[in-house]
Each structure stands twice: as C-alpha cells, then as structure tokens.
N, C-alpha and C positions, 0 to 999 in steps of 0.2 A: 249304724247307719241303715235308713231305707234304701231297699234297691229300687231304682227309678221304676221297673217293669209293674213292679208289685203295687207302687203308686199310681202309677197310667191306670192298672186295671180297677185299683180303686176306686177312683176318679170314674171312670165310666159308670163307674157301677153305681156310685153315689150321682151321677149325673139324672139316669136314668131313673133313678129312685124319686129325686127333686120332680124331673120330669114328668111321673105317676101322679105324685101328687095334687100338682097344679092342674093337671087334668081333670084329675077327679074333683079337686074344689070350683072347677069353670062346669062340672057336670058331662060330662063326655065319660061317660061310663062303658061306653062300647072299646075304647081306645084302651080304658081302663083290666077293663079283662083280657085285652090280648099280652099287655103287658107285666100283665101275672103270670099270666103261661108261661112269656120267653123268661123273666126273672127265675121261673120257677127251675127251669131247666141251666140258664145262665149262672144261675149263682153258686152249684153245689161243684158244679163245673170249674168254675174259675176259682173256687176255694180250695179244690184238692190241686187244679193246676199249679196255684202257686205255694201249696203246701210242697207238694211235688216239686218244683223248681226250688224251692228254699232248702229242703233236704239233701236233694242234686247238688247244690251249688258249694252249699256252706258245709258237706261234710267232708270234704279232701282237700 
C-alpha cells in the first residue's frame, strides 16, 4: 500500500509540474523560470524527505 503523505506530496509535485507546463505553452515564460528554480530546489527535497520518512517508518 501507498502511504497517503507520499501521495499528497506527489500530487503537488505533479500538480505543479502540469501547471509549468500550461504556462509555458500560453508563453509566460517569466513565470516559467521561477518555477524551475523552486522545483529545482523542491524536488531533491521532497524525494529524500520521503525517502527519509519511508525508511523511518517501514524499518521497525
């Protein structure tokens, strides 16, 4: 089973990504490079968090 936490943060993360997108295909490319920056820093982030909470959780 998924743990619901590790889905949310998914989900955001995948939201945000869609969100890039559409930006960039409407041409808003200013919006488009801020949003690289926070993913850039957002995602290495959230993948060791929940790497980190998965080992936490599920090794005892």
């Amino acid at each position: 089973m998924l743990d619901p936490t590790i889905l949310t943060i998914g989900g955001i993360v995948l939201g945000i990504a869609i969100t890039e997108r559409i930006l960039e295909r409407w041409g808003v490319i200013d919006l488009v490079d801020q949003f690289a920056k926070v993913m850039r820093f957002i995602l290495p982030v959230t993948f060791y968090g929940a790497l980190f909470y998965f080992f936490a959780t599920f090794m005892f």
